[in-house]
C-alpha positions in Angstrom: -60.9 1.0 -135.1 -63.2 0.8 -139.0 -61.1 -1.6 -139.7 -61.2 -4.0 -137.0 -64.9 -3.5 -136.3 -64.8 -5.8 -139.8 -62.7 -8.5 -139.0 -63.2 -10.7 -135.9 -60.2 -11.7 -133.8 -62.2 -13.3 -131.0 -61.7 -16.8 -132.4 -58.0 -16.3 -134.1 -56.8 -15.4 -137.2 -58.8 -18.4 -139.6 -61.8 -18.6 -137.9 -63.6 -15.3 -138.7 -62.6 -16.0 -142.4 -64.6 -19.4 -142.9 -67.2 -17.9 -140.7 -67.3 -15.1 -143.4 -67.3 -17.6 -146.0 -70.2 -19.8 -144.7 -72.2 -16.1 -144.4 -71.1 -15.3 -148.3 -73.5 -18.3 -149.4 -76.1 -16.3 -148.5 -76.6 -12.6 -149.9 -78.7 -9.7 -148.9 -81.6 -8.8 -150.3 -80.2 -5.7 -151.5 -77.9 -6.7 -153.2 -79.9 -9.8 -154.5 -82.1 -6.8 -156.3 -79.4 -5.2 -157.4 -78.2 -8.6 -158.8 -81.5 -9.4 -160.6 -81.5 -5.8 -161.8 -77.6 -6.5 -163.8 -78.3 -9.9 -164.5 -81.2 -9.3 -166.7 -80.2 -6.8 -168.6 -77.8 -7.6 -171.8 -73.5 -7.6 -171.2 -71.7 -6.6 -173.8 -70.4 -9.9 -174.7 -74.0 -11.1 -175.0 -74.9 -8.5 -177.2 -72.5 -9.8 -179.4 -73.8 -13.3 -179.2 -77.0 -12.4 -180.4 -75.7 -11.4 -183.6 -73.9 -14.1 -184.9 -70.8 -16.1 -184.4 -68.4 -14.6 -181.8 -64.8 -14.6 -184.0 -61.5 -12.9 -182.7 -60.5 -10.1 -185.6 -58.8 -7.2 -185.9 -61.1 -5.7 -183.0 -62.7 -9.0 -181.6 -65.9 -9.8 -183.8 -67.9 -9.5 -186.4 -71.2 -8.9 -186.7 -74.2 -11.3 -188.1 -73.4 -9.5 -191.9 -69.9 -10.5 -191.5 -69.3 -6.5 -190.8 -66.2 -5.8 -188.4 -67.0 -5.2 -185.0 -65.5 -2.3 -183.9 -65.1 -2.4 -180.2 -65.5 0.7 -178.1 -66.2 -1.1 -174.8 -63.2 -2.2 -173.8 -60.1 -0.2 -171.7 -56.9 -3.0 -173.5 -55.1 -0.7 -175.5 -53.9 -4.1 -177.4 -57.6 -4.0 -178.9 -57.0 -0.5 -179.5 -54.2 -0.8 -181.8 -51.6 1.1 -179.4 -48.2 -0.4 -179.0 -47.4 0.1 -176.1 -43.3 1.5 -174.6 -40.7 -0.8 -176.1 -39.0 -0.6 -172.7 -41.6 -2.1 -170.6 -42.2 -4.9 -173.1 -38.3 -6.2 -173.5 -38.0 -5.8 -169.9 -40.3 -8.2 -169.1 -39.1 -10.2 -172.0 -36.0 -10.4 -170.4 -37.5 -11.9 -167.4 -39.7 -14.2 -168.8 -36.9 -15.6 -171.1 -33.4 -14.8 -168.8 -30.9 -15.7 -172.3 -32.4 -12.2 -173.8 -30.0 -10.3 -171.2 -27.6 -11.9 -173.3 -28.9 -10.0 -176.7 -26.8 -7.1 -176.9 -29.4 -5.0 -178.9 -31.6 -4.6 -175.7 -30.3 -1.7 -174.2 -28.1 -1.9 -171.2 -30.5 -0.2 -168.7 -33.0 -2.6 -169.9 -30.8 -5.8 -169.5 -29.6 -4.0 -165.8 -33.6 -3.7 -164.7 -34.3 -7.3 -165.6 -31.2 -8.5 -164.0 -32.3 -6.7 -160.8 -36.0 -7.5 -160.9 -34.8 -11.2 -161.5 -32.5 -11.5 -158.9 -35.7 -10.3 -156.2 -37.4 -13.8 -157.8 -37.3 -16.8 -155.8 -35.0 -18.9 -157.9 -33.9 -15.8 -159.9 -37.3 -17.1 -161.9 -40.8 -15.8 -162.3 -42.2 -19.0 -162.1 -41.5 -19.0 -158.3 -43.8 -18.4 -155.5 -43.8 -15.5 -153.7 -44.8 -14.3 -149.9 -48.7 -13.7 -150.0 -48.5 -10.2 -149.8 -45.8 -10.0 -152.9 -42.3 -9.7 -153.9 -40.6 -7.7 -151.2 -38.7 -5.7 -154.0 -41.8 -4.4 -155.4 -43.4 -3.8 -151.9 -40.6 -1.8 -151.6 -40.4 -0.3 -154.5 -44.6 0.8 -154.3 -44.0 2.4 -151.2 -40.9 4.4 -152.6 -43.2 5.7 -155.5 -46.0 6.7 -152.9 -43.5 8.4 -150.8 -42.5 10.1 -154.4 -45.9 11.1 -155.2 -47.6 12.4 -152.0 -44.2 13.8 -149.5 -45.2 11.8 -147.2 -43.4 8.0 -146.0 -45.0 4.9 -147.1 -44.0 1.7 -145.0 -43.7 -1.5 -147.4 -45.0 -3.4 -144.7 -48.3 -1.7 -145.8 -48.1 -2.3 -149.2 -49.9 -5.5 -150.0 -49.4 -6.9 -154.1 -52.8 -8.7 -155.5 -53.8 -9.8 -158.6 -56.1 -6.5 -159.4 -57.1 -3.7 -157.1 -60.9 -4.4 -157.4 -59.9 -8.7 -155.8 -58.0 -7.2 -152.9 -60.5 -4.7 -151.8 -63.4 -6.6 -152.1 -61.5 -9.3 -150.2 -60.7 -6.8 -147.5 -64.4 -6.0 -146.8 -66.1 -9.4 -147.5 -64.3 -10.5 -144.6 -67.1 -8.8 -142.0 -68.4 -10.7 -139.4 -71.8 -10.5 -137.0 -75.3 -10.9 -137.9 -75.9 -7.5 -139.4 -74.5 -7.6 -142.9 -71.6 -5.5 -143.8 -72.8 -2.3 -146.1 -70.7 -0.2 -148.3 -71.5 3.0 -149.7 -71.0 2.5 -153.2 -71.2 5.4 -156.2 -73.6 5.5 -158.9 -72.7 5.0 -161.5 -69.3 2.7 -160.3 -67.7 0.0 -162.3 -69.5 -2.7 -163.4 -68.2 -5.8 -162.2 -68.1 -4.1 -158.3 -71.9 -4.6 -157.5 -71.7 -8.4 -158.5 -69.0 -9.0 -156.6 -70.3 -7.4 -153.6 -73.2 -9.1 -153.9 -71.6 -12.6 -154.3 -69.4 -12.0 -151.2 -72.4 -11.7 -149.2 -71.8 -7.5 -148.6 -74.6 -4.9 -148.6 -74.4 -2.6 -151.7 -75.9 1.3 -150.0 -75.8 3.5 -153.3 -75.2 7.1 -153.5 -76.2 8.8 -156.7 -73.1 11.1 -158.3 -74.4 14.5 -159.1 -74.5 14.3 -162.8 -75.2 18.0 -163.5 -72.3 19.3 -162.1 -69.6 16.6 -163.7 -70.5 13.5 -161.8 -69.5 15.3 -158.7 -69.7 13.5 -155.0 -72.4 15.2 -153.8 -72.4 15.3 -149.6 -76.4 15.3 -148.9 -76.4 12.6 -151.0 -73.4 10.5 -148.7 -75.6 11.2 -145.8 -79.0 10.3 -146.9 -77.3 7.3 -148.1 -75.6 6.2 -145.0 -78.6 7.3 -142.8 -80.4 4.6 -145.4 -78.1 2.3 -144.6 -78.4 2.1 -141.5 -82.1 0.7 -141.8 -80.7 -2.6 -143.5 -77.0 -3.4 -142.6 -74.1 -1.6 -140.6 -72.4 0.4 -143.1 -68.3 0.7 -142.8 -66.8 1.6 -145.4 -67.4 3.8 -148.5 -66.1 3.2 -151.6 -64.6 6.2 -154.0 -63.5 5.8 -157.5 -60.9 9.1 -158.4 -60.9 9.7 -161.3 -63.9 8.4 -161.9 -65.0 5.2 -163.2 -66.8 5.2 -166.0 -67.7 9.0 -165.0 -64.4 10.4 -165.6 -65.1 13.1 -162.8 -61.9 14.2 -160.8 -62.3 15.0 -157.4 -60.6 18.8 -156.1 -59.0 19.5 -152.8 -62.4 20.6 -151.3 -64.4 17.6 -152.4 -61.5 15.2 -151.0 -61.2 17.3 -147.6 -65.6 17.1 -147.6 -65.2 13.1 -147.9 -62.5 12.8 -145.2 -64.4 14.7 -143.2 -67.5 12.7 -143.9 -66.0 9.2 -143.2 -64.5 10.2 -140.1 -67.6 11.4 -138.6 -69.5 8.4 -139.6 -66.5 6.0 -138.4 -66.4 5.0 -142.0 -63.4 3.0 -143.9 -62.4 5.2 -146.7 -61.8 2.9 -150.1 -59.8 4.5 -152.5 -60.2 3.3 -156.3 -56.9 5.4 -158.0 -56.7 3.2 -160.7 -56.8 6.0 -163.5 -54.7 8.5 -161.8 -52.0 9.4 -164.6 -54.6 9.8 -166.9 -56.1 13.4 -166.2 -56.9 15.5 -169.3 -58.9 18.2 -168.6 -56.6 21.7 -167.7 -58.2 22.5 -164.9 -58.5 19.1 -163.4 -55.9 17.4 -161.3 -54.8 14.1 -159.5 -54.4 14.9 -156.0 -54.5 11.1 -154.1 -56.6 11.2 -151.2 -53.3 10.0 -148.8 -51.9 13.6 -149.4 -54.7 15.6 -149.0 -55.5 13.5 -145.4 -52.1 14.5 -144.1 -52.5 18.1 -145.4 -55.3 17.7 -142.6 -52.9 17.7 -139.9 -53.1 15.2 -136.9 -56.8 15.3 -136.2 -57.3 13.5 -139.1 -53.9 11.9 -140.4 -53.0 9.9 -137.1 -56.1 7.9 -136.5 -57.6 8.1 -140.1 -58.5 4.8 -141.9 -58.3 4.1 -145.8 -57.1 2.0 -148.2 -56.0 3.1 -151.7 -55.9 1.0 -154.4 -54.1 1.3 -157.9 -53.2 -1.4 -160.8 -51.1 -2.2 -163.6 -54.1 -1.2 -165.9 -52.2 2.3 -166.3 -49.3 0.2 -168.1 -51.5 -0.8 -170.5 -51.1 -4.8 -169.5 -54.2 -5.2 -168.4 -54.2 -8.9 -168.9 -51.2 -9.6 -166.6 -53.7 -8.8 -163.5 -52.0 -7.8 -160.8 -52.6 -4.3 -158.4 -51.7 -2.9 -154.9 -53.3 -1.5 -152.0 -51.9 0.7 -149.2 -53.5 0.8 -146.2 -53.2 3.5 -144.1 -53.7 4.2 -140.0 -54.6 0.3 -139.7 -53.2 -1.5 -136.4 -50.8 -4.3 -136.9 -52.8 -7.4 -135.9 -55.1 -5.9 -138.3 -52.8 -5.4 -141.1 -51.1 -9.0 -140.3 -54.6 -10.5 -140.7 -54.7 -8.8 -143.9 -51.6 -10.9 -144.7 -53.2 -13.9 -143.8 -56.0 -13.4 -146.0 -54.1 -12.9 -148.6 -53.0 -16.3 -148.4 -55.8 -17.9 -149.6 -54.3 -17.0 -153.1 -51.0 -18.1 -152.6 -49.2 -16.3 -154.8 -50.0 -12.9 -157.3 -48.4 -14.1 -160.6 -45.0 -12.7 -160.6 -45.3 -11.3 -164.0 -48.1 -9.0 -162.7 -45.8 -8.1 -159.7 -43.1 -7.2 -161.9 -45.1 -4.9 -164.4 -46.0 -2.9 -161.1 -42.2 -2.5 -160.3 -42.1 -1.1 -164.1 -44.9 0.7 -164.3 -44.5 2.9 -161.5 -40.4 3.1 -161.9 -39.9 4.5 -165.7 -36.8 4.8 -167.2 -35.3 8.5 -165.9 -33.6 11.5 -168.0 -30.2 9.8 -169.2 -31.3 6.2 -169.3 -30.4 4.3 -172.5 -34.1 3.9 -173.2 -35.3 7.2 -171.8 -36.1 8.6 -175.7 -38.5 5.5 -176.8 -40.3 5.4 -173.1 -40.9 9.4 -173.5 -43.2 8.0 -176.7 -45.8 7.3 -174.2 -46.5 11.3 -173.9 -47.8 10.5 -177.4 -50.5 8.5 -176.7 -51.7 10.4 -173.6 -51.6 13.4 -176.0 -54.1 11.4 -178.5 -56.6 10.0 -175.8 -57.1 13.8 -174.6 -57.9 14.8 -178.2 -60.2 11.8 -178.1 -61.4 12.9 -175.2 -62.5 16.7 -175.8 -63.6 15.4 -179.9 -65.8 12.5 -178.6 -67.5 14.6 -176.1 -68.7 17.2 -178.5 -69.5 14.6 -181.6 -71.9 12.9 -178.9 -73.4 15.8 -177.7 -74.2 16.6 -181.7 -76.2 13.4 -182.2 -79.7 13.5 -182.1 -81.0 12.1 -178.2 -77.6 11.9 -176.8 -75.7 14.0 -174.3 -72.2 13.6 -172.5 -70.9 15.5 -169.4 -67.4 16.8 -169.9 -64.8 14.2 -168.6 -61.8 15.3 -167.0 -60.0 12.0 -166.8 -60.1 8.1 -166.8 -60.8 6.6 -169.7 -64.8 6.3 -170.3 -67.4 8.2 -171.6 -70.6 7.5 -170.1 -73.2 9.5 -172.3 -76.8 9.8 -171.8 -79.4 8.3 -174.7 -83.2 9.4 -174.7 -85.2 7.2 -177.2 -88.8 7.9 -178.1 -90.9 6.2 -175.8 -93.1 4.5 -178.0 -89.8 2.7 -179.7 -88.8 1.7 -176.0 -92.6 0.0 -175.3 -92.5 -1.9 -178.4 -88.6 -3.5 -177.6 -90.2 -3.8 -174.6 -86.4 -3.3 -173.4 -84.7 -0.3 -171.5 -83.2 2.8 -173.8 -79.8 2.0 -172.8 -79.6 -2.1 -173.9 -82.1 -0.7 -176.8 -79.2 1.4 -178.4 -76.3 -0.5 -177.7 -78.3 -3.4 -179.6 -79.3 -1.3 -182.5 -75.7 0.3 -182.8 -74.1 -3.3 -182.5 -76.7 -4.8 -185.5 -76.6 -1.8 -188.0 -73.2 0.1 -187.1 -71.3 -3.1 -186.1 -70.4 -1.1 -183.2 -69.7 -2.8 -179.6 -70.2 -0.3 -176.5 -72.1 -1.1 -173.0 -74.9 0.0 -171.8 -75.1 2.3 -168.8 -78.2 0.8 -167.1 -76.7 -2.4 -165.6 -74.5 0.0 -162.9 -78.0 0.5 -160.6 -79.2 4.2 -162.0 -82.2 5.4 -161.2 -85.5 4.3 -163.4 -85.9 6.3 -166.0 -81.9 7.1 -167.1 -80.0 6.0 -169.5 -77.0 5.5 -170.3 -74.1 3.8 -171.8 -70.5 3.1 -171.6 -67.8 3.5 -174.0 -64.3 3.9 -173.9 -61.9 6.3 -176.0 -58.6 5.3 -176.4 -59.0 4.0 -179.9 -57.4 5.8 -182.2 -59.2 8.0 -185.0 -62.1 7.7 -182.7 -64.4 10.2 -183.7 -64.1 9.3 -187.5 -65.4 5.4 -186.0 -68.0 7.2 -184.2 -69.2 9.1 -187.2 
């Protein structure tokens, strides 16, 4: 099987992993390119630092002039301003601090969900370890919701709790073994952090450009030029998809999810599913379909043997700083799935407030439940990030040099800046780092530039997010 193709059992269970460890010291040079290529160019928290003292404010800093920083880089809905459901928060308040389920003005469905989640804790505490692979209540519980979402079972035993989606998936394919480096087929533009960590874990980074003209669509010429690419520098086995997209904000149909299937399976490929953003999808057209339903829509050719791993995190909740995601893995064998387990162990334990957010994200108070009528609030704020959405789209496109595909979901914009060229040869910097800088000096306003996520020479871009509120009245 994909799967096992990356692991090596020939020399037991621990073996392969310091093997893969040893190989991580040393990175292709790929991905060492791709590296130099990130490193160089400016993060947003240096282009901060340029400017003056870094101080924590009402949006995080403040500029050399002492102007406020408004921050439109970053996803935390705290920086944002949003408060987020009552309910989730005095839950886990109640677990955190067990004497609250005493305080009768929590309501009682609130104090009953604490008491439950508390009593799946070690200790009937949340500063107890738990199994590896996660609280077997929230295992549960995950595979319940997938079952929910998609008609079709989930197994808990498949479910495996980490502490964010991107740790667990890069940990599932750093763990290669052979003399060929392990290659991933990675979209461009992806998230930012992804190539770095790829890179560190020793794994080949194969890109394959997103079609930007039609909507940051996967484009399947592209997939196979870049696997046949591959194939020249590393053994490719898995490809990498990020639905909706990251920081595209493209949603993938039926036909473009059936195309990728397709695609992996011919190419023995293991299919990794980024679904981080799934509940938010904004455009009318546009929606979430998760790539588990549409494979078993496929029938048995494809839903019996098929391999993937999906991936999703508590960032939907809005507690971004808890950390904690999951990842279902689908069609894998179980030694394969029980080495999974056992590489899990190397962190112990995913902090068991992380778990527990999970447990409440994807379980919402129902019709009839004491806090139903506050939780229902949420609608509001999903309401105001697709007016952000559609109004920040079409104030972009109206300044001078910019221009912004439609995005049907996530929660970035990722527009495209032309600068004169002359301006570009005296900063002697790319367009993308060029604007963010002058935006951050004379607007004191904080976004990130596009060119650090491996685009071709001669694009630019950069990356902000929308869920600010008032968002178009910052921009202007």
């Amino acid at each position: 099987m994909r799967l096992e193709r990356i692991f090596d059992f020939r020399s037991g269970n621990d073996c392969g992993l310091r093997r893969s460890a040893a190989r991580c010291l040393g990175c292709s040079v790929h991905t060492r390119e791709l590296a130099h290529l990130i490193n160089r160019e400016p993060t947003e928290a240096s282009l901060a630092n340029a400017r003056g003292e870094a101080l924590q404010d009402e949006f995080g800093y403040k500029n050399a002039s002492g102007v406020l920083l408004a921050t439109f880089s970053s996803t935390d809905v705290h920086i944002a301003k949003y408060k987020n459901s009552i309910y989730d928060v005095q839950v886990l308040s109640a677990c955190i601090y067990p004497e609250l389920l005493k305080n009768q003005t929590f309501p009682v469905d609130v104090r009953q969900r604490a008491q439950t989640l508390l009593d799946a804790c070690g200790e009937r505490s949340v500063g107890s370890y738990t199994d590896s692979s996660g609280l077997n209540h929230v295992r549960q519980s995950v595979a319940e919701f997938i079952t929910r979402r998609d008609g079709v079972p989930c197994s808990a035993s498949n479910v495996f709790i980490s502490s964010g989606s991107q740790r667990v998936m890069v940990k599932l394919i750093a763990s290669g073994e052979g003399d060929v480096p392990t290659g991933v087929l990675t979209p461009v533009p992806c998230r930012h952090t992804l190539p770095m960590m790829l890179d560190f874990t020793g794994v080949t980074l194969e890109p394959y450009m997103l079609d930007k003209d039609r909507g940051w669509a996967v484009d399947m010429n592209e997939l196979h030029r870049a696997v046949n690419t591959a194939r020249g520098r590393c053994q490719p086995k898995a490809i990498f998809i990020s639905n909706p997209g990251n920081p595209t904000g493209h949603v993938q149909g039926r036909k473009s999810i059936q195309d990728v299937i397709r695609f992996a399976a011919a190419e023995r490929l293991l299919l990794l599913v980024d679904e981080v953003y799934q509940e938010y999808v904004f455009e009318d057209a546009a929606e979430f379909i998760s790539y588990k339903k549409i494979l078993f829509e496929m029938g048995p050719m494809y839903s019996d043997t098929f391999e993937m791993a999906s991936f999703h995190s508590i960032s939907s909740l809005g507690e971004c700083g808890l950390r904690a995601g999951y990842m279902e893995l689908v069609n894998i064998e179980p030694g394969v799935t029980h080495f999974v387990d056992t590489m899990l162990c190397t962190d112990i334990s995913t902090p068991v407030t992380g778990q527990l957010a999970i447990d409440v994200m994807i379980n919402p108070p129902k019709p009839g439940d004491s806090s139903y009528h506050t939780y229902t609030k949420k609608e509001h704020v999903k309401d105001t990030l697709k007016w952000n959405c559609q109004k920040a789209c079409e104030v972009l496109n109206n300044l001078p040099g910019v221009s912004c595909q439609p995005v049907m979901g996530g929660i970035y914009l990722y527009p495209c800046v032309t600068l004169p060229e002359e301006t570009m040869k005296q900063a002697k910097v790319e367009a993308g780092p060029l604007y963010c800088e002058q935006l951050m000096q004379g607007q004191a306003v904080l976004i990130g530039p596009g060119c650090t996520r491996g685009l071709p020479a001669g694009t630019h871009h950069f990356r902000n997010s929308w869920i600010k509120e008032n968002i178009v009245v910052c921009i202007i």
